[in-house]
C-alpha positions as CSV (number, residue, x, y, z in Angstrom):
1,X,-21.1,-23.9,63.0
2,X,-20.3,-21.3,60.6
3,X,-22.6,-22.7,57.7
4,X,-26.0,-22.8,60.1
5,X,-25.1,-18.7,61.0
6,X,-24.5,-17.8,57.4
7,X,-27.9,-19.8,56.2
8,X,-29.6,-17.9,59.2
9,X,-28.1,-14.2,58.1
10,X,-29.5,-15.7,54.4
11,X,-32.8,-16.6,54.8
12,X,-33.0,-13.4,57.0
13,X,-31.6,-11.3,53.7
14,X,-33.9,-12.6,51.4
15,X,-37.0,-12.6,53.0
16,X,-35.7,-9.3,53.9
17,X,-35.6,-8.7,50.0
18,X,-38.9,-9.9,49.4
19,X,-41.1,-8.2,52.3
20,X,-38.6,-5.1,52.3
21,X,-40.8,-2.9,49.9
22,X,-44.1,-3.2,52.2
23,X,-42.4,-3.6,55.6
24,X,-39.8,-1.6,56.8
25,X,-38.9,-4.1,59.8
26,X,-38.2,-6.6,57.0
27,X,-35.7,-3.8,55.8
28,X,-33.9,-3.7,58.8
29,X,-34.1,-7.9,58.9
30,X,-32.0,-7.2,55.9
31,X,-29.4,-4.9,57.3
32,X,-29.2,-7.2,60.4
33,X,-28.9,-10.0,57.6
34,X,-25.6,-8.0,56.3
35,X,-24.1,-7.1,59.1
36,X,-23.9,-11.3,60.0
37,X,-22.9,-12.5,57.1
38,X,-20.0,-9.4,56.8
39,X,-19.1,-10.4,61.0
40,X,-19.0,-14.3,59.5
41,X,-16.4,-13.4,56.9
42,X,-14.2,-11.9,58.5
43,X,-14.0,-13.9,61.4
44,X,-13.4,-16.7,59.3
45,X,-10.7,-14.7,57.9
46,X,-8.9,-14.2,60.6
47,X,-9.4,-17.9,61.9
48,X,-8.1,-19.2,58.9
49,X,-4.9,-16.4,58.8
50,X,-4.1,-17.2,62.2
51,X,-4.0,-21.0,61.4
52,X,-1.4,-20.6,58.7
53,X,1.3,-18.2,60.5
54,X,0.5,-20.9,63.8
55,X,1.9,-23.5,60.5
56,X,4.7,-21.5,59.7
57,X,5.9,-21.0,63.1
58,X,5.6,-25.1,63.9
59,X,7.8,-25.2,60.3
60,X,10.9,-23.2,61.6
């Protein structure tokens, strides 16, 4: 699930990138593209830190 978003907030930032000089709505593509992929890390973060004290509680 995580891989389609973060290809999605990609292909968003780089054509962003490319039509960003021109176009300033492909500007703001970018920031939106940022703001994703930034939202996308740190959830998985938090997924994966909540996972391993979950472990350590099952270990006691």
């Amino acid at each position: 699930m995580h891989t389609e978003l973060i290809a999605g907030a990609a292909y968003l930032f780089n054509s962003g990138l490319r039509e960003g000089m021109n176009d300033p709505i492909h500007a703001l593509y970018t920031m939106v593209g940022i703001a994703v992929l930034v939202v996308a890390g740190i959830s998985v973060g938090v997924y994966r830190n909540r996972q391993k004290r979950m472990k350590k509680r099952d270990s006691w």
